[in-house]
Jmol script that loads the backbone (N, CA, C; Angstrom):
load data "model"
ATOM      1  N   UNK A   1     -15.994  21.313 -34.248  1.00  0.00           N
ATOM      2  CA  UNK A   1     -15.451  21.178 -32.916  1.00  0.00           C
ATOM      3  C   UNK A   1     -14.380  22.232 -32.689  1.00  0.00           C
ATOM      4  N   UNK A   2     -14.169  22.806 -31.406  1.00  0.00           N
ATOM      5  CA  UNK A   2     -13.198  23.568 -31.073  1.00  0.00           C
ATOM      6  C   UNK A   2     -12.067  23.010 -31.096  1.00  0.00           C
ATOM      7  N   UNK A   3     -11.010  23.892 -31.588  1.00  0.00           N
ATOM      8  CA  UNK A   3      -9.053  23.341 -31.236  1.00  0.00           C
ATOM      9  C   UNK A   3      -8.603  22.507 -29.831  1.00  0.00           C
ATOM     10  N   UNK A   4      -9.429  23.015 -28.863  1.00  0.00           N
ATOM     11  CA  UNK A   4      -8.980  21.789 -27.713  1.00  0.00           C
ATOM     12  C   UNK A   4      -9.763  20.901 -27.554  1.00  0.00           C
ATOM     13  N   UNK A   5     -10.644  20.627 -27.719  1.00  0.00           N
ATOM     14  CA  UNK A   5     -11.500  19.164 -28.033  1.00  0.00           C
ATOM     15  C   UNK A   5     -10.825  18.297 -28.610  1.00  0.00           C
ATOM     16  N   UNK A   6     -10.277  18.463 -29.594  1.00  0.00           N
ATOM     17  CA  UNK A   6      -9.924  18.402 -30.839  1.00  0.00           C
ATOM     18  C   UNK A   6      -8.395  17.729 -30.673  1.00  0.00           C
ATOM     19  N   UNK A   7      -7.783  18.656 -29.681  1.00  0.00           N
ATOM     20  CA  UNK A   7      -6.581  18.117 -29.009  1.00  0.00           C
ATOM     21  C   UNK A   7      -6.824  17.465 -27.899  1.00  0.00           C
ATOM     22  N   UNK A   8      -7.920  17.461 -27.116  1.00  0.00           N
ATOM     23  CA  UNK A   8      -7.680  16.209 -25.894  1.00  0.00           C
ATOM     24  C   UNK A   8      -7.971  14.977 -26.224  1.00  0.00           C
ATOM     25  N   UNK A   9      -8.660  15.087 -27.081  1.00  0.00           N
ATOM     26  CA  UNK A   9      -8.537  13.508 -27.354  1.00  0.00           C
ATOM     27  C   UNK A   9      -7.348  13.109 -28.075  1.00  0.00           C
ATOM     28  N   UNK A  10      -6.256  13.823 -28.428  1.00  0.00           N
ATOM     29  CA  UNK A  10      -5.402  12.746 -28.382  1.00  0.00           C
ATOM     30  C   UNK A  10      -4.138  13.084 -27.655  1.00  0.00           C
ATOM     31  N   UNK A  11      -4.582  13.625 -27.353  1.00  0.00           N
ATOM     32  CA  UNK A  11      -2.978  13.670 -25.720  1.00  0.00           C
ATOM     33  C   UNK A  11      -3.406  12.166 -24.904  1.00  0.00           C
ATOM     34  N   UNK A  12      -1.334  12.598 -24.793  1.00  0.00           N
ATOM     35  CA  UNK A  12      -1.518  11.154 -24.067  1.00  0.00           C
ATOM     36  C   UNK A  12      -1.665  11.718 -22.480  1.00  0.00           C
ATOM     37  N   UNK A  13      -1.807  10.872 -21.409  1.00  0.00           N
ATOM     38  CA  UNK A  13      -1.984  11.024 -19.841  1.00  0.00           C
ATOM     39  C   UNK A  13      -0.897  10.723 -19.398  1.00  0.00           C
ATOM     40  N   UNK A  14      -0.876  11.662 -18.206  1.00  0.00           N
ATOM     41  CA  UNK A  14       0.378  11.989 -17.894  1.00  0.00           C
ATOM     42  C   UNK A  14       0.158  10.848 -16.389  1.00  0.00           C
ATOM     43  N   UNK A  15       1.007  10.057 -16.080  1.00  0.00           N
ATOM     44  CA  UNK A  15       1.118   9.021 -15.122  1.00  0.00           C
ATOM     45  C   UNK A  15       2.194   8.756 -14.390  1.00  0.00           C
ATOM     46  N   UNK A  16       3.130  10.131 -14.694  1.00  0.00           N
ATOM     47  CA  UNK A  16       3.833  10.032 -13.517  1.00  0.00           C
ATOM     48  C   UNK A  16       4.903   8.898 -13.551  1.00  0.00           C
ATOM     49  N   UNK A  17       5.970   8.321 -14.538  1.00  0.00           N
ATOM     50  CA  UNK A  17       6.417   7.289 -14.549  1.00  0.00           C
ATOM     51  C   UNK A  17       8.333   7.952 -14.248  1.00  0.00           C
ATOM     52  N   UNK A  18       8.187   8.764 -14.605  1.00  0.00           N
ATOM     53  CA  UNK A  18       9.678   9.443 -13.631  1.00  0.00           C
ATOM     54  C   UNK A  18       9.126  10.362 -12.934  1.00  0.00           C
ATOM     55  N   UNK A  19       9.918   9.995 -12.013  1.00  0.00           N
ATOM     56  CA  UNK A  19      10.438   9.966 -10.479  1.00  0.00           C
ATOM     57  C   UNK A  19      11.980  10.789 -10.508  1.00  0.00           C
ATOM     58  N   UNK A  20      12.032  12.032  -9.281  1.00  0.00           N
ATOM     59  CA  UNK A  20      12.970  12.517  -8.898  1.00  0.00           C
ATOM     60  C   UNK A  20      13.419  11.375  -7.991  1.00  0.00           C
ATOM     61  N   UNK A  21      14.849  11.657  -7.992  1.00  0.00           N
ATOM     62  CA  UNK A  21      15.436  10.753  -6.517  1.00  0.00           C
ATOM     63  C   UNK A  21      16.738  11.534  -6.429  1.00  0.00           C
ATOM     64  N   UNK A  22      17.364  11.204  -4.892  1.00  0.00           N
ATOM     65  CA  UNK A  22      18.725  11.823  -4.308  1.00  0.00           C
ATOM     66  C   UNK A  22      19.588  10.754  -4.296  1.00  0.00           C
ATOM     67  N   UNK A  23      21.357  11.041  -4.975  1.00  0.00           N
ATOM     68  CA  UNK A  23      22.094  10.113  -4.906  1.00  0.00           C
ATOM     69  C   UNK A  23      22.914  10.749  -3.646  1.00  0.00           C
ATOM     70  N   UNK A  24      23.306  10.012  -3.355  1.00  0.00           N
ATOM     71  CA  UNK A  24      24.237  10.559  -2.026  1.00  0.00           C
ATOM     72  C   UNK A  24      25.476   9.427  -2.425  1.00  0.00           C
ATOM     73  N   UNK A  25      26.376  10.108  -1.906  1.00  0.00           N
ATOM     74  CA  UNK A  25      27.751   9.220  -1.725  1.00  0.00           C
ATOM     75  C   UNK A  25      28.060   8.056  -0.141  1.00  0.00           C
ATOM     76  N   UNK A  26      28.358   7.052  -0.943  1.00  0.00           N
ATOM     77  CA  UNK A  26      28.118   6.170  -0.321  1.00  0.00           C
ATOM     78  C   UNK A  26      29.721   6.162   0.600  1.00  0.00           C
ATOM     79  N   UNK A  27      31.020   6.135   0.196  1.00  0.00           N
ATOM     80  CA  UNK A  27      31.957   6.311   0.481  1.00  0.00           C
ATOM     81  C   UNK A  27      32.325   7.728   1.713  1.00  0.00           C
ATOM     82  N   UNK A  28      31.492   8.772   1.549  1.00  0.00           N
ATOM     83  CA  UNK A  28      31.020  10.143   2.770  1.00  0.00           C
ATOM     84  C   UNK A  28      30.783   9.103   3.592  1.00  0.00           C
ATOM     85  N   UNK A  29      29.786   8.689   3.329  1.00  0.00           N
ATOM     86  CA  UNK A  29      28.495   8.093   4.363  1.00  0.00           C
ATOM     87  C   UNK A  29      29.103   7.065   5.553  1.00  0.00           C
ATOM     88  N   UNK A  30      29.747   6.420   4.956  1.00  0.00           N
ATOM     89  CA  UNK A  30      30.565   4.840   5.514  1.00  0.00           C
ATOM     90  C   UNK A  30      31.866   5.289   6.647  1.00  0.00           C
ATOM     91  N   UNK A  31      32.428   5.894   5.801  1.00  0.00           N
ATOM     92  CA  UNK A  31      33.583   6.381   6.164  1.00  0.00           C
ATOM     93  C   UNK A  31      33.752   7.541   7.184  1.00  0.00           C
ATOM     94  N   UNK A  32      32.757   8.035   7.437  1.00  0.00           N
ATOM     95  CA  UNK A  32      32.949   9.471   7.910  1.00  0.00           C
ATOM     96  C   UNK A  32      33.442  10.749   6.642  1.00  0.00           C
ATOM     97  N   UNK A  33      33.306  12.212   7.394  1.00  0.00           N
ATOM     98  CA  UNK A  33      33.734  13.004   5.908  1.00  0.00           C
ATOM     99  C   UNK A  33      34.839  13.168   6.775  1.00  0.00           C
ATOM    100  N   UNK A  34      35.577  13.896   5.556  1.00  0.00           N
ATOM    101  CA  UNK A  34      37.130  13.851   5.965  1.00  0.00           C
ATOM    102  C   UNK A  34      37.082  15.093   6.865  1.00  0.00           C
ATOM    103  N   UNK A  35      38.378  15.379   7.543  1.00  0.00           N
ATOM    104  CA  UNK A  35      38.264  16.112   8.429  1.00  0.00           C
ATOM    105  C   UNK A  35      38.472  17.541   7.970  1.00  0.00           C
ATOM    106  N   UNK A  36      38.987  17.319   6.550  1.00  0.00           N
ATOM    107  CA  UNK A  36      39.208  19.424   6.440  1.00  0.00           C
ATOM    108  C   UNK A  36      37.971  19.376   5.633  1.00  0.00           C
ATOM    109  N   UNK A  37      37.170  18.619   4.778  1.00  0.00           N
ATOM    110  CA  UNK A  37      35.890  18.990   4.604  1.00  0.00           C
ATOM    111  C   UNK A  37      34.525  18.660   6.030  1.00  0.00           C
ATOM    112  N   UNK A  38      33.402  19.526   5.321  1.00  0.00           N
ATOM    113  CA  UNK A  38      32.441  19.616   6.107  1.00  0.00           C
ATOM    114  C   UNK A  38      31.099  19.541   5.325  1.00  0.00           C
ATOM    115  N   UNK A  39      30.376  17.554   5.098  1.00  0.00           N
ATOM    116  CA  UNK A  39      29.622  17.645   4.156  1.00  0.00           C
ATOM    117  C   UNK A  39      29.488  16.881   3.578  1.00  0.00           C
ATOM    118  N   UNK A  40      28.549  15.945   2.518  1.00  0.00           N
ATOM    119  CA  UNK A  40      28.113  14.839   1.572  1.00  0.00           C
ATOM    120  C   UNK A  40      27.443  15.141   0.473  1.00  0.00           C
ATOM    121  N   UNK A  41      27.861  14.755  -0.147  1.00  0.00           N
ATOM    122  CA  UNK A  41      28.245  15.106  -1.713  1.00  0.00           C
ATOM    123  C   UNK A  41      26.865  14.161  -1.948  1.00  0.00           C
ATOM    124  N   UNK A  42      25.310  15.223  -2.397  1.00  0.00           N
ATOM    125  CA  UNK A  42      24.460  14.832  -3.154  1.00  0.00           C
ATOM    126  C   UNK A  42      24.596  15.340  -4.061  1.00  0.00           C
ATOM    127  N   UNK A  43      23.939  14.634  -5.240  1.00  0.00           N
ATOM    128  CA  UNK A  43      23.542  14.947  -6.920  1.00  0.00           C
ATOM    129  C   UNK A  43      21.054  14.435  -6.872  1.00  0.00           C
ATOM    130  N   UNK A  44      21.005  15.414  -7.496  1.00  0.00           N
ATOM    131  CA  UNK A  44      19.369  15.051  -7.823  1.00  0.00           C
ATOM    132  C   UNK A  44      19.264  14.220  -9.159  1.00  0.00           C
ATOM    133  N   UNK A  45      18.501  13.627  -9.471  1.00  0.00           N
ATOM    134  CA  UNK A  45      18.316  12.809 -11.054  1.00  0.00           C
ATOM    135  C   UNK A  45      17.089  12.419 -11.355  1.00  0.00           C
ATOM    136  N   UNK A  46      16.211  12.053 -12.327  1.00  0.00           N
ATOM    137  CA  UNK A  46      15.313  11.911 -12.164  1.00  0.00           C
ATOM    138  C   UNK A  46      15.430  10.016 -13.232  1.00  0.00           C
ATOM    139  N   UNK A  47      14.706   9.647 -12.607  1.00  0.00           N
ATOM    140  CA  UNK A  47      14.616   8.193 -13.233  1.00  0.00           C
ATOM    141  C   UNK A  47      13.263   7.564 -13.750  1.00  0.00           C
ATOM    142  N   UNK A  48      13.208   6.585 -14.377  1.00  0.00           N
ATOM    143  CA  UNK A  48      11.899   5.992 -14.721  1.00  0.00           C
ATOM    144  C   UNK A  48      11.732   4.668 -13.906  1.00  0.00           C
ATOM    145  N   UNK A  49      10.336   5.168 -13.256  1.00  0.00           N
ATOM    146  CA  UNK A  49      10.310   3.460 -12.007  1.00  0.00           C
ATOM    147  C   UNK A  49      10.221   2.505 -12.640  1.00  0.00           C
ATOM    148  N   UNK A  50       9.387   2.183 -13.530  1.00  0.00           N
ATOM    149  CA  UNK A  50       8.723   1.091 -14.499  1.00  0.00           C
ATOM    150  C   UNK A  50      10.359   0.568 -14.762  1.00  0.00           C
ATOM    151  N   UNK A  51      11.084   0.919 -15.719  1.00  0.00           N
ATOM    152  CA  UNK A  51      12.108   0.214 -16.304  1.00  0.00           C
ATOM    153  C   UNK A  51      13.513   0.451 -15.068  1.00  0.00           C
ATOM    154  N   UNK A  52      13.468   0.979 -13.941  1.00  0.00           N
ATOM    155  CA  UNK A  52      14.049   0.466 -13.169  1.00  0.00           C
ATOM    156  C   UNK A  52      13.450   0.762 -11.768  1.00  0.00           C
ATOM    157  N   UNK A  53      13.269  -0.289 -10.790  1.00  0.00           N
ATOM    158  CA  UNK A  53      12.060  -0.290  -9.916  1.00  0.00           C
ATOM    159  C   UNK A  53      13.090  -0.662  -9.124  1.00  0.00           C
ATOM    160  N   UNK A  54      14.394  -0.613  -8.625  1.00  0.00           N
ATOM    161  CA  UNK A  54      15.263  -0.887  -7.948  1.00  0.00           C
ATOM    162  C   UNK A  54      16.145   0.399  -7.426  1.00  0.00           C
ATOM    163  N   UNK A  55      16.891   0.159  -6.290  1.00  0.00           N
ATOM    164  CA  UNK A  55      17.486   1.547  -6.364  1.00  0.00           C
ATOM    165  C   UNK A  55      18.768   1.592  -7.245  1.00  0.00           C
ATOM    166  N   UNK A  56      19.303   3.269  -7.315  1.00  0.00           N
ATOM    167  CA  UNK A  56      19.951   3.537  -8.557  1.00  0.00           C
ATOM    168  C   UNK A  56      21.240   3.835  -8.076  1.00  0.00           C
ATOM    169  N   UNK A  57      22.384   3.319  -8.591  1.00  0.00           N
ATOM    170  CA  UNK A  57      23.613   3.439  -8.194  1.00  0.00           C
ATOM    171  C   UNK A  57      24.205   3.966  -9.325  1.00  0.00           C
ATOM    172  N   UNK A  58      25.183   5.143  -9.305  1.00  0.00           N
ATOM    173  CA  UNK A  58      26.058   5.606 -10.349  1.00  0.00           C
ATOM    174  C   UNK A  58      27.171   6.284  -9.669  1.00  0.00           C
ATOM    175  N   UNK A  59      28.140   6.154 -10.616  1.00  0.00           N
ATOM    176  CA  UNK A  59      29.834   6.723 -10.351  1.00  0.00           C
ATOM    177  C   UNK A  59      29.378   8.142 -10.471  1.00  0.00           C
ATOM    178  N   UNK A  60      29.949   8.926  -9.879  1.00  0.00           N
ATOM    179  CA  UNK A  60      29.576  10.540  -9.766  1.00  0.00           C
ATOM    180  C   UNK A  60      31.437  11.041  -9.213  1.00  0.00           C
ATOM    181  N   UNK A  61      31.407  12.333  -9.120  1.00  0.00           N
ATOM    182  CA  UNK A  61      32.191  13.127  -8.955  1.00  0.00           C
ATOM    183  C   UNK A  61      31.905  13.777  -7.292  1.00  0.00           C
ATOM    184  N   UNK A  62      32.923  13.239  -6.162  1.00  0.00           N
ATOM    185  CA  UNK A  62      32.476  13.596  -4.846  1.00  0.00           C
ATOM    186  C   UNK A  62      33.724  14.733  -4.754  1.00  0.00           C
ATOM    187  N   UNK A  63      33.113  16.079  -4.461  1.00  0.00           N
ATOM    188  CA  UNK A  63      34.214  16.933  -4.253  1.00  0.00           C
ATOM    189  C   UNK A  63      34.569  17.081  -2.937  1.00  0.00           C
ATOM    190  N   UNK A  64      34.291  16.143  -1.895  1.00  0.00           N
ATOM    191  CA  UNK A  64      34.593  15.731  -0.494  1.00  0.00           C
ATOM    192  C   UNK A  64      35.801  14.939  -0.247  1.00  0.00           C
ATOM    193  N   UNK A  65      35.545  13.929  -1.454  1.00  0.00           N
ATOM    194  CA  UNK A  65      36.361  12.653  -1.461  1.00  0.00           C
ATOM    195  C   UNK A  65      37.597  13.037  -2.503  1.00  0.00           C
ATOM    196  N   UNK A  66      37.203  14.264  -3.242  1.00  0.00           N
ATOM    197  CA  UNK A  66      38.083  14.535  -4.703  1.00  0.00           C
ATOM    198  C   UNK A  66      38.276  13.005  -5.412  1.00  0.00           C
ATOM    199  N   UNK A  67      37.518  12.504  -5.636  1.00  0.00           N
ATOM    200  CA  UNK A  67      37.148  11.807  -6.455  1.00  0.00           C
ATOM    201  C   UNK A  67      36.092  10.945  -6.905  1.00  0.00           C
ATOM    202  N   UNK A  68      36.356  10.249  -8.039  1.00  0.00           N
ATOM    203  CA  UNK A  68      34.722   9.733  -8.356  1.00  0.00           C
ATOM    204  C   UNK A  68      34.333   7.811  -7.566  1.00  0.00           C
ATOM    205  N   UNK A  69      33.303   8.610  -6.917  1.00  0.00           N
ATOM    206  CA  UNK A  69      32.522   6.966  -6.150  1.00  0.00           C
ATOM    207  C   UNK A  69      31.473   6.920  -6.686  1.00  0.00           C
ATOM    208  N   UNK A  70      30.946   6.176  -5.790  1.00  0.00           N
ATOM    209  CA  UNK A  70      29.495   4.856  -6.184  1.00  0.00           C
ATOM    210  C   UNK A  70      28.679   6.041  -5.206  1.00  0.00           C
ATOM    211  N   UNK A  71      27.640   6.750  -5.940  1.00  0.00           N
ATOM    212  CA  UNK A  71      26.407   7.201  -5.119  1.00  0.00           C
ATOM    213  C   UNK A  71      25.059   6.553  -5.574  1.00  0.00           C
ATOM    214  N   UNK A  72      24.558   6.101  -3.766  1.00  0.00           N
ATOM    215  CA  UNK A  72      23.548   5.557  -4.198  1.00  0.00           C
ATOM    216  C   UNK A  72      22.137   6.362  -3.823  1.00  0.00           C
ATOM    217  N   UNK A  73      21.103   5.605  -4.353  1.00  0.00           N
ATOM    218  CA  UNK A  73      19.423   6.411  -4.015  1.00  0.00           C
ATOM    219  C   UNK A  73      19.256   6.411  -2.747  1.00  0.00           C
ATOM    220  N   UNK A  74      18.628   7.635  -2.325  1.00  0.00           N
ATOM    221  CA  UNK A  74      18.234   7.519  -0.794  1.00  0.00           C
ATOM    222  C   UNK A  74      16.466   7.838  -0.722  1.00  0.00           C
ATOM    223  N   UNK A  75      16.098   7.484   0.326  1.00  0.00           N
ATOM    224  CA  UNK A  75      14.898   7.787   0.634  1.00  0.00           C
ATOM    225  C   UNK A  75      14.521   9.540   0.846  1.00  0.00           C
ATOM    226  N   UNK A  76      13.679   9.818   0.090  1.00  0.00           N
ATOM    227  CA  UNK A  76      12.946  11.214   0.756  1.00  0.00           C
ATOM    228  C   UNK A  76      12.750  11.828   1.950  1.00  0.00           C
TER     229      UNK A  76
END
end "model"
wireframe off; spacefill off
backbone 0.3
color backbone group
């Protein structure tokens, strides 16, 4: 048998189980941005749906807010 025969059968399949997503700052969002900035503080991340199928909230670094909030997942 040839070397890739040989190798497809045992690769695994690729199914797509992370997922990119956008955190945005939730504290920008609510509040309005402040007035000497101009702007909302996203971060990209990529997550796994299966082991979390909910949206994703994390403390991040908002250089709007100069300091660290709660950004959450947004829709595409």
């Amino acid at each position: 048998m040839s070397q890739s025969k040989i190798q497809g059968r045992f690769m695994a399949k690729s199914k797509d189980v992370r997922i990119t997503v956008i955190l945005e700052c939730t504290s920008c969002v609510r509040n309005g941005v402040n007035k000497v900035s101009t702007g909302v503080s996203r971060y990209m991340t990529q997550k796994n749906q299966h082991n979390t199928p909910n949206r994703l909230e994390l403390r991040k670094f908002c250089p709007y807010c100069y300091k660290h909030t709660i950004h959450g997942e947004i829709k595409k």
